[in-house]
C-alpha positions in Angstrom: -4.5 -37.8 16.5 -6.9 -36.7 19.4 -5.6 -36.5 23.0 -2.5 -37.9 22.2 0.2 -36.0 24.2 4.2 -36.2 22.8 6.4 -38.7 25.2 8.5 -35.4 26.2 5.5 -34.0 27.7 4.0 -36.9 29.8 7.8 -37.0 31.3 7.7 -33.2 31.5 5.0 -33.9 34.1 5.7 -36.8 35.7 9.0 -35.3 36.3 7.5 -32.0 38.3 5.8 -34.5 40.1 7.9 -36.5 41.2 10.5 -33.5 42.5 7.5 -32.3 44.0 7.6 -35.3 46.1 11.2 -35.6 46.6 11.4 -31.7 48.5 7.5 -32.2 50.2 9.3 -36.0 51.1 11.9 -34.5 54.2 8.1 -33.5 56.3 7.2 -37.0 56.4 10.8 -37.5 58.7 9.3 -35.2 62.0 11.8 -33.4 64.5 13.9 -34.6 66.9 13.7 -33.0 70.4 17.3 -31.3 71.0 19.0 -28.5 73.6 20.3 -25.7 72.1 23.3 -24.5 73.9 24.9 -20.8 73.0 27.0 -18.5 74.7 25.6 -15.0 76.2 27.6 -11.2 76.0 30.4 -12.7 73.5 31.1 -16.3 75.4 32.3 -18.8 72.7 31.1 -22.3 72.5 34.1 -23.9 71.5 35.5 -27.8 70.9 36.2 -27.7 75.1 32.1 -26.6 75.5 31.6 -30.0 73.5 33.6 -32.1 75.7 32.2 -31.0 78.5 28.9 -31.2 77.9 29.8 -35.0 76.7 31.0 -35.5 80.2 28.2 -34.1 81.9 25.5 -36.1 80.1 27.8 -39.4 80.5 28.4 -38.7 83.8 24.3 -38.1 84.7 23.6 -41.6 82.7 21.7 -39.3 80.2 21.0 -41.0 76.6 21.9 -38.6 73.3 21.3 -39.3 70.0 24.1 -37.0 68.6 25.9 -33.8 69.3 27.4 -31.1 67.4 28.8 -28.2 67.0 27.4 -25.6 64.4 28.0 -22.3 63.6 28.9 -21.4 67.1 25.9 -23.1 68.6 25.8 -26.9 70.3 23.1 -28.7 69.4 22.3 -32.1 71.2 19.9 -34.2 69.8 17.8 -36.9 71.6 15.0 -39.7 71.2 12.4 -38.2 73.6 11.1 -35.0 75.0 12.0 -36.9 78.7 15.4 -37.2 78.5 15.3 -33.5 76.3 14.0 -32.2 79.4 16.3 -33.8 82.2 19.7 -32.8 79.7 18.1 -29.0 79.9 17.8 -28.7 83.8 21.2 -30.5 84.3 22.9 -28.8 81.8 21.3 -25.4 83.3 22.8 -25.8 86.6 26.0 -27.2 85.3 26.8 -24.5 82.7 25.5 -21.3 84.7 24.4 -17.8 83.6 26.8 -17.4 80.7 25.1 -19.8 78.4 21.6 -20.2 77.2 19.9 -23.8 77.0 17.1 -24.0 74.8 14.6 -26.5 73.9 14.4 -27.1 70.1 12.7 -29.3 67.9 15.6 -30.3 65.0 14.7 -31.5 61.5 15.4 -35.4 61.4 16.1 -35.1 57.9 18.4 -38.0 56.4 22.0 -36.4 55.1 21.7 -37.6 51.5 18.0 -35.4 51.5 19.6 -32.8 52.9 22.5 -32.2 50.9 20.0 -32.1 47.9 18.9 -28.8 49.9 15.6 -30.9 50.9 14.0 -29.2 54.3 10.9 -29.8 55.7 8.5 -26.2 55.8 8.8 -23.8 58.7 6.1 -23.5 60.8 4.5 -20.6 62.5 4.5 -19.4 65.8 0.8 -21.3 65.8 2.2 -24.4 64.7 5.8 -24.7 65.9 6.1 -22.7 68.9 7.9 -19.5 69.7 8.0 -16.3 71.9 5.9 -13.5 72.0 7.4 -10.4 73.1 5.6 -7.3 74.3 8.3 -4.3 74.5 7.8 -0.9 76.0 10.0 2.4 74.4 11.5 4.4 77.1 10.1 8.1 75.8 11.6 9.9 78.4 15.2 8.9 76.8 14.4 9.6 73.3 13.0 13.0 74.4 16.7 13.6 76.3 18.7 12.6 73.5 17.1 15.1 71.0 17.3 17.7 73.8 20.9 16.7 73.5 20.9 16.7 70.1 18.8 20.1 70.0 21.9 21.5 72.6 25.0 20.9 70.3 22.9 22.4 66.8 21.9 25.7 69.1 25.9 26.1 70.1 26.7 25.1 66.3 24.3 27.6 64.6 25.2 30.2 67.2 28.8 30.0 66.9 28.3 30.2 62.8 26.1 33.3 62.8 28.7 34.9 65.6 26.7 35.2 68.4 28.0 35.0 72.0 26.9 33.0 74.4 27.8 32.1 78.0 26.4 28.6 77.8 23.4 26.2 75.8 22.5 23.9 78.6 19.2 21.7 78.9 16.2 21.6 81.5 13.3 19.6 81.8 11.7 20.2 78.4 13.5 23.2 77.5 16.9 24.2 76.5 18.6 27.3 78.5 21.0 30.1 76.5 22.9 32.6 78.6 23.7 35.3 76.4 26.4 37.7 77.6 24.0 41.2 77.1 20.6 41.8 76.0 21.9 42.6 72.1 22.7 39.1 71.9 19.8 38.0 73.6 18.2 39.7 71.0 20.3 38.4 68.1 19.5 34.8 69.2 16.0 34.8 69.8 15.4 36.2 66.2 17.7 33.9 64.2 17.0 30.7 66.7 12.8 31.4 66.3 13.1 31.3 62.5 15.3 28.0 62.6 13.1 26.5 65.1 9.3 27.3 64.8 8.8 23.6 66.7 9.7 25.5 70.2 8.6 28.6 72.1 11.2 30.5 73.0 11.0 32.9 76.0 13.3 36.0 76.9 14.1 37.1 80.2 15.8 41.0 80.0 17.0 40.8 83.3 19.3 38.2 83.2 19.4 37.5 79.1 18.3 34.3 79.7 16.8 32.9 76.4 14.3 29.3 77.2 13.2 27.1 74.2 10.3 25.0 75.4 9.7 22.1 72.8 5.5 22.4 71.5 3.2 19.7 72.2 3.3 19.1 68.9 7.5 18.7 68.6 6.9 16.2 71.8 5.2 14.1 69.7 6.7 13.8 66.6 9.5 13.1 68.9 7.7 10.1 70.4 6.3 9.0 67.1 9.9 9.1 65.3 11.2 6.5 68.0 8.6 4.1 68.0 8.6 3.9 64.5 12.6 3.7 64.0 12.8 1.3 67.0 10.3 -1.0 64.7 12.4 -0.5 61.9 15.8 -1.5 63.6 13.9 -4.0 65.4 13.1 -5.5 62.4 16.3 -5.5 61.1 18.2 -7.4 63.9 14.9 -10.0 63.5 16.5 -10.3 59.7 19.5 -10.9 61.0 18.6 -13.7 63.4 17.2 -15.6 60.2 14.0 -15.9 61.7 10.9 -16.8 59.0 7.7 -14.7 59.1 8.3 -12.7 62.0 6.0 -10.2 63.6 6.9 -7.0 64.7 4.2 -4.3 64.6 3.0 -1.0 67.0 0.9 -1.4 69.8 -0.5 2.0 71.4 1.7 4.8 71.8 4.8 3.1 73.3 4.7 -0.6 72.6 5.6 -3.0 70.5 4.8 -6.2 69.6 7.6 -9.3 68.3 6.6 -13.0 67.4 9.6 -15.3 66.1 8.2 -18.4 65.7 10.6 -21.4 65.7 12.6 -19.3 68.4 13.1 -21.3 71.3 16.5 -19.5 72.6 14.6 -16.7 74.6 18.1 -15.3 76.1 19.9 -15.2 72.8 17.0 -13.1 71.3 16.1 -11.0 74.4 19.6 -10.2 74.0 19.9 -8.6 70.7 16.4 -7.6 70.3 16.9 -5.3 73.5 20.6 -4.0 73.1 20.5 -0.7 73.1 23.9 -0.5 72.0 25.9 2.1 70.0 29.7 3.3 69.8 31.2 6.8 70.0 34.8 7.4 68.9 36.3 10.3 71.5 39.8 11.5 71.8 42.2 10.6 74.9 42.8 13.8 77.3 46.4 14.2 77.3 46.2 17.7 78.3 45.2 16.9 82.1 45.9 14.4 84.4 44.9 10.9 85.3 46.1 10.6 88.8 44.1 13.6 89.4 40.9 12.4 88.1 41.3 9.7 89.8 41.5 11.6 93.3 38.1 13.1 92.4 39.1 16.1 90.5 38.0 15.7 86.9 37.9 18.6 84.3 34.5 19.7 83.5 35.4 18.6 79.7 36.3 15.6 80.5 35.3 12.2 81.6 36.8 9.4 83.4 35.9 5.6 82.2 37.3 2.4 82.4 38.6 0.0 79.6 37.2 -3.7 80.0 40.7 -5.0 81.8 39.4 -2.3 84.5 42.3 0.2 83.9 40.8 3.9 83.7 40.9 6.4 81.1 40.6 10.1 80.9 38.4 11.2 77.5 37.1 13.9 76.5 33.5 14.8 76.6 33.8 15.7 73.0 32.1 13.3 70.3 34.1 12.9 67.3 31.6 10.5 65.8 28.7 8.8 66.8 27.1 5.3 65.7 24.4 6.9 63.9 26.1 7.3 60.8 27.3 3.8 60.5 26.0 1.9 57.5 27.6 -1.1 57.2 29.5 -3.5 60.2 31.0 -7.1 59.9 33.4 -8.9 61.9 36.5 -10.7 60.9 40.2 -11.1 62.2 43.4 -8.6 62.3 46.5 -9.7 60.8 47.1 -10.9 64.4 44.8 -13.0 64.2 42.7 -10.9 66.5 38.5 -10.4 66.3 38.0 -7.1 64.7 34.7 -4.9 62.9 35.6 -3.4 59.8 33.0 0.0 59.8 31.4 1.5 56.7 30.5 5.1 57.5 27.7 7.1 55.3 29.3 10.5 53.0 27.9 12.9 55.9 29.6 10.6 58.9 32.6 10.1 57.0 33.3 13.8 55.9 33.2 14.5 59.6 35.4 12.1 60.6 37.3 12.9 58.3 37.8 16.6 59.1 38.2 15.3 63.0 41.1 13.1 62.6 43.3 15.4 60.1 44.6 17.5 63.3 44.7 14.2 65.3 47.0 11.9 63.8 50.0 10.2 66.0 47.1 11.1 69.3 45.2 8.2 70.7 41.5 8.1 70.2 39.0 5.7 72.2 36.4 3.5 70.8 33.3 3.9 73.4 31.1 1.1 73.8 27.7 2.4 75.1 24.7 0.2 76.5 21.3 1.3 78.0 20.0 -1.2 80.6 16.9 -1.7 82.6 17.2 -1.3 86.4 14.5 -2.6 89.1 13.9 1.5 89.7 10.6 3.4 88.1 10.3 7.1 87.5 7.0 9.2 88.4 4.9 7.8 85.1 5.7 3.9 86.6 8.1 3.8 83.7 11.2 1.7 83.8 14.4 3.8 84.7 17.2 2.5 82.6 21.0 3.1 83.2 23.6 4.1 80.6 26.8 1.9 81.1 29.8 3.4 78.9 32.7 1.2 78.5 36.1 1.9 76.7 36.6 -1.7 74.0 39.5 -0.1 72.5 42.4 3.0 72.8 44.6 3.6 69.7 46.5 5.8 68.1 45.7 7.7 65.0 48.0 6.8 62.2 46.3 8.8 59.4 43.6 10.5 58.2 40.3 8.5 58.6 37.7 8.4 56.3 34.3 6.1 55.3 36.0 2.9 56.0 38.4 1.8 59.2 38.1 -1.1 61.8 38.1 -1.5 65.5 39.8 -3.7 67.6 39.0 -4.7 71.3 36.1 -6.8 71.0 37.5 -9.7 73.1 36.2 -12.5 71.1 35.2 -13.4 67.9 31.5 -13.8 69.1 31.2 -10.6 70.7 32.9 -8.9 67.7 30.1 -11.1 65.7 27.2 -9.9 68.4 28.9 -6.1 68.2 28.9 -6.0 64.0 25.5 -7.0 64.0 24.0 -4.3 66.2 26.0 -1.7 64.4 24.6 -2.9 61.2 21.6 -3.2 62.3 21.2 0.5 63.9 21.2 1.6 67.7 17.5 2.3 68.8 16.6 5.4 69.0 15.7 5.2 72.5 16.1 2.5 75.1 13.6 -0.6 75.2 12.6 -3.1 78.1 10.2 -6.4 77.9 6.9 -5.9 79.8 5.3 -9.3 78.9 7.2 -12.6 77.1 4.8 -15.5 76.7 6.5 -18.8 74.9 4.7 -21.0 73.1 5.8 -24.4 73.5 6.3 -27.1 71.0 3.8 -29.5 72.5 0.8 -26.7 71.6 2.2 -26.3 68.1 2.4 -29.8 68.0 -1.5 -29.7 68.7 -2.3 -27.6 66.1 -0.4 -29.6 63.1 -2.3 -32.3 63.9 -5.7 -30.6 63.8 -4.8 -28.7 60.6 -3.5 -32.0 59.9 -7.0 -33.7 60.0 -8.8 -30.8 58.8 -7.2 -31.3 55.7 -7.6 -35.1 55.3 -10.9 -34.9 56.2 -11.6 -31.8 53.2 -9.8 -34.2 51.1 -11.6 -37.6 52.0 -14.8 -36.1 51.6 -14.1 -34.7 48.3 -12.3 -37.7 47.4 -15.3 -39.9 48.2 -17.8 -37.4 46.1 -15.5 -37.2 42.6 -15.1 -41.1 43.2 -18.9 -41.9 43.3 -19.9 -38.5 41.0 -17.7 -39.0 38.1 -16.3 -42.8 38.5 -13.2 -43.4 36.7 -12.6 -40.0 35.9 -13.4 -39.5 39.8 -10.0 -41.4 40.2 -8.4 -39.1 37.6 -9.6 -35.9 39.6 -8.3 -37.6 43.0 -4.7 -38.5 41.9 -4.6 -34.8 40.5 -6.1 -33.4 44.0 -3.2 -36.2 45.6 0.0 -34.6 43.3 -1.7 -31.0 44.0 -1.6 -31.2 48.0 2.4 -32.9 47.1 3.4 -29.6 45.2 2.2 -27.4 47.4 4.2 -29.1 50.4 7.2 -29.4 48.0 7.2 -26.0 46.9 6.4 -24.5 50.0 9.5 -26.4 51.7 11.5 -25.3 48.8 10.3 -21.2 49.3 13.5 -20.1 52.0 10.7 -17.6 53.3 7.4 -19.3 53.0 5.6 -20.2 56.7 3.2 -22.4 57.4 0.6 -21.0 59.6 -2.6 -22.2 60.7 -4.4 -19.9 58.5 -1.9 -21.1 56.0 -3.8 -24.6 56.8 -7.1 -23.0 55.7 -5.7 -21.6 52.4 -4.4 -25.0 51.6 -8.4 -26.7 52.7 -9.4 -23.9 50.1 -7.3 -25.0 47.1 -8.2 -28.8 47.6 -11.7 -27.4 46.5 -10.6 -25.2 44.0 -8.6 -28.0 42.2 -11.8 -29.9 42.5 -14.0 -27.2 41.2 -11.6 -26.9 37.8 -12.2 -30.9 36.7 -15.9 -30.4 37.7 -16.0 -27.5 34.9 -14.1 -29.7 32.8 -15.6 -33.3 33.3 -19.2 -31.5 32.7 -18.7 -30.2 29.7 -17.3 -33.8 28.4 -20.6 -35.0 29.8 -22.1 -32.3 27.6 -20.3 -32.6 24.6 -21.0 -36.4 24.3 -24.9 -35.3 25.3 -24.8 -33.7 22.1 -23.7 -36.8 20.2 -20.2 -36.4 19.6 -17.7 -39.1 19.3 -15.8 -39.8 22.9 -12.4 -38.3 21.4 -14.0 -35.1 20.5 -16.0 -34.9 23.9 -12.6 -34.9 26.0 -11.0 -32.4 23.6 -14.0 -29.9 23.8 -14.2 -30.7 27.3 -10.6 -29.7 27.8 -10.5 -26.9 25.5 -13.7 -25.0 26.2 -13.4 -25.3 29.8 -9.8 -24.0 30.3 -10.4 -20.1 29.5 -13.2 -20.4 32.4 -10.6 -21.6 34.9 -8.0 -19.0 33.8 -10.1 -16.4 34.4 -11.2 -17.8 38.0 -8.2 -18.6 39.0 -6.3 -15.2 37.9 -9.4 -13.2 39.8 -8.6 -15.4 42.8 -4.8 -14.9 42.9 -5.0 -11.1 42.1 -6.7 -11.0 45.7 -4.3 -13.2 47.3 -1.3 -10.8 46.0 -2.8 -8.2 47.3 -3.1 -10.2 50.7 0.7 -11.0 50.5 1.3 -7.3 49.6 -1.0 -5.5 52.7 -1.1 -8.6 55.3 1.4 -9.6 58.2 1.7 -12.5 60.0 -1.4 -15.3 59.4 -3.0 -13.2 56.7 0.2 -13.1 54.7 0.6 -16.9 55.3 -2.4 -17.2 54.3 -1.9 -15.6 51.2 1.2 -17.7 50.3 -0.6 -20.9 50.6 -3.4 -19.1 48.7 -1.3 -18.7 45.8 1.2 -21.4 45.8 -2.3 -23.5 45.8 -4.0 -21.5 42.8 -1.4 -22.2 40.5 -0.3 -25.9 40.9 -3.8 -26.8 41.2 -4.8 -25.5 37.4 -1.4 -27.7 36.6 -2.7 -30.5 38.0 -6.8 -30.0 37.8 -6.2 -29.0 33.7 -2.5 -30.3 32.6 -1.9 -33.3 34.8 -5.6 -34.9 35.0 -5.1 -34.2 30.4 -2.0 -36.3 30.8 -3.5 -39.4 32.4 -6.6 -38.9 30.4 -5.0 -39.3 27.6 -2.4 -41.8 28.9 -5.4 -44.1 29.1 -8.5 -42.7 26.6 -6.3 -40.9 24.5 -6.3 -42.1 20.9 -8.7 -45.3 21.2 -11.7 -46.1 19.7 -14.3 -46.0 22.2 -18.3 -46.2 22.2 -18.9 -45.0 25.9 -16.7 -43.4 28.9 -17.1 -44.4 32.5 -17.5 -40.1 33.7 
């Protein structure tokens, strides 16, 4: 029989409907306005925290709706922005620097919707507020640790091909050899040239002085190389934060540009998007002495630090192993019960570490914490002077051999273990980095902007929805419960997508499809109109309609959603959002416009004898 569908498929799509609208259902619930309290530089929030910030809301006469604690963060939940806003400044003063207080807007999600795994969509930085960062790269630094770098691989390579040297030293943008006669000075300007053809290297005969000046050109591949691995790590530690569509991109020759939308904890992210944080692994001097270093007289081979508790520590200059080749980092607990990082090392980084610890075992080796921070100073170019704090987070001895995998201890709490792993994982930057510009955008502006996208959309909707209804009649109400179940996938699925954002641009793409879904029953309803034209029964009409229409809107649609990939694919930020509410749109509006406006049609044409049809 003509458009008569099988009961199995009706319920087929009445059930995608309907769990369509049980996932788009938890947006209709809105946000609570909450304070986000979490600790700063490893300071656990802890069961006490809770209590106390309890007693400091009873005690001010300020009104919660809940509190909890979760995943080391306390959230506090309340019924209006004004008492959000008086709990924030009280809880600011009472709490001090070692916390960060945050506005945030929670999900007010029921608990049975949740634990189905129903969320309402994340918003953009457009839509739901966020900060915007603007962060400089401190050049200078990454042009003094390659010098560095550059230092230790001219004593290496000199040492292998046997020449003598006096001393490999740095200055400004050269590196200085002393060679001990002018044979060697010789020997290394010939072999170190052909290694190096990034420098210019300049001999002086008289006192066999060889200078390697780094070429323009080396300068800025130098430049270029931190910039873009500071993006790369930059991004990484935004992955780890969880945060959904973020923005991180190259501005100029030094900056760079970060959006975390949904980020109201400024601190917490300042924090670990800034860390310029990376571990070196040096043995204890045992061979000299402490009280003498002390009194000023520290061996040039050596260097004098201080372990956390204060007590001071005599290491050696020498680097067994740096942070770089570090690959994998978590945290978890000793069989103390102590926070610890377990460390993955790469084959190079392990091989070496490897070969430094066989001759070491039963000595004590130190585990150095190094940070690069941003001081009120500038240098010459108005750049930020930064200063490198070294700190000793652990001394132990060496009970074997070490090789790709070994763990630290020292970290003082499980937190700062936690913040610690997470750096490491996530890669030291190449050179340090400071903010220059941080706007926030507030809630109440995204707030602004759902509601015009909000009304944008009704509006594209009403007015279509008045047109089909006038246009095509009853079938006009077909088309509109179709456009209805469409605009209720796309919120479903798009709640359902852990990485897809609404942004405002996303809005747009979503005003687009409302007139795409149209456009598919207008292709279809006019060939019906057509087909009964031509005399055919009503039956037929709708079954030519259907058929002979639906290779027309394949091909549309496909054309359309190859571009949108490629959107997706080339795009950040709005365009890419764009794109995912471009495509998410494309295809559930050709299952409602052709499949779910058939099902109804035949539902209640399907099947019947009938002279005339109200389209």
């Amino acid at each position: 029989m003509l458009n008569k569908y099988p009961l199995w498929k009706t319920l087929m799509v009445v059930f995608i409907v309907a769990f369509g609208a049980l996932y788009a259902s938890p947006n209709l619930y809105g946000e609570d306005p909450a304070v986000q309290i979490s600790g700063l530089r490893g300071v656990e929030i802890t069961e006490a925290s809770l209590d106390s910030v309890k007693s400091q809301l009873t005690q001010a006469q300020i009104d919660y709706s809940s509190i909890a604690l979760e995943k080391g963060t306390l959230l506090v939940r309340f019924k209006n922005t004004e008492t959000q806003l008086q709990a924030r400044d009280l809880l600011n003063d009472a709490l001090g620097n070692k916390y960060s207080i945050a506005l945030n807007l929670t999900p007010a999600t029921p608990d049975w919707l949740a634990g189905l795994g129903g969320t309402p969509m994340k918003l953009g930085l457009d839509l739901s507020g966020g900060v915007h960062f603007l962060m400089e790269v401190d050049m200078k630094a990454a042009v003094t640790k390659a010098q560095d770098s550059m230092v230790s691989d001219f004593r290496t390579d000199l040492r292998g091909e046997k020449i003598r040297y006096r001393s490999v030293k740095k200055s400004a943008d050269s590196i200085v050899v002393q060679l001990r006669n002018a044979e060697d000075l010789d020997k290394a300007e010939n072999f170190l040239s052909k290694r190096n053809r990034d420098f210019v290297f300049v001999e002086n005969d008289d006192t066999f002085i060889l200078t390697a000046t780094m070429s323009d050109a080396k300068l800025k591949e130098i430049r270029d190389y931190a910039l873009q691995q500071n993006i790369t790590i930059i991004r990484n530690r935004v992955n780890e934060l969880g945060v959904a569509e973020p923005l991180v991109q190259r501005q100029g020759q030094k900056h760079i540009v970060i959006e975390l939308p949904g980020v109201q904890d400024t601190a917490k992210a300042k924090e670990i998007l800034s860390a310029t944080a990376t571990i070196e692994f040096r043995m204890v001097d045992q061979d000299n002495d402490l009280s003498s270093a002390l009194n000023g007289r520290v061996p040039a081979s050596s260097q004098l630090l201080t372990e956390r508790s204060g007590k001071p520590v005599l290491l050696k200059k020498r680097i067994m192993l740096t942070g770089d080749h570090i690959v994998d980092a978590n945290s978890s607990f000793d069989e103390y019960n102590r926070p610890q990082v377990n460390i993955t090392l790469d084959s190079p980084g392990g091989s070496k570490f490897s070969s430094a610890t066989k001759s070491a075992i039963g000595k004590p080796m130190a585990t150095v914490f190094i940070e690069y921070k941003p001081t009120d100073r500038e240098d010459a170019q108005g750049n930020t002077v930064f200063e490198k704090v070294e700190e000793v987070i652990s001394v132990a001895t060496i009970q074997a051999r070490l090789g790709k995998s070994f763990r630290i201890t020292g970290a003082g709490s499980q937190a700062e273990a936690h913040n610690l792993a997470l750096l490491l994982r996530a890669g030291a930057l190449i050179a340090p980095i400071h903010i220059v510009e941080e706007r926030t955008v507030g809630p109440t502006l995204g707030a602004e902007n759902v509601q015009l996208g909000f009304q944008a959309i009704m509006m594209g909707f009403g007015l279509v929805f008045v047109f089909m209804l006038i246009y095509y009649r009853a079938f006009g109400v077909v088309a509109n419960l179709a456009l209805g179940a469409n605009l209720v996938l796309i919120i479903g699925v798009m709640s359902l997508i852990p990485g897809a954002t609404l942004t405002l641009p996303g809005m747009a793409g979503i005003v687009l499809t409302v007139g795409m879904a149209v456009d598919a029953n207008v292709l279809i309803f006019e060939r019906i109109r057509e087909e009964i034209r031509a005399g055919k029964s009503v039956q037929q009409s709708i079954h030519q309609g259907y058929d002979a229409a639906f290779s027309t809107i394949i091909d549309a649609n496909i054309t359309t959603l190859i571009a949108a990939l490629i959107l997706f694919a080339v795009g950040t930020g709005p365009i890419k959002g764009f794109a995912v509410t471009l495509s998410i749109g494309i295809i559930t509006s050709m299952f409602t416009a052709v499949i779910g406006t058939r099902t109804v049609v035949n539902a209640v044409w399907g099947g019947k004898r009938l002279d005339k049809l109200s389209i």
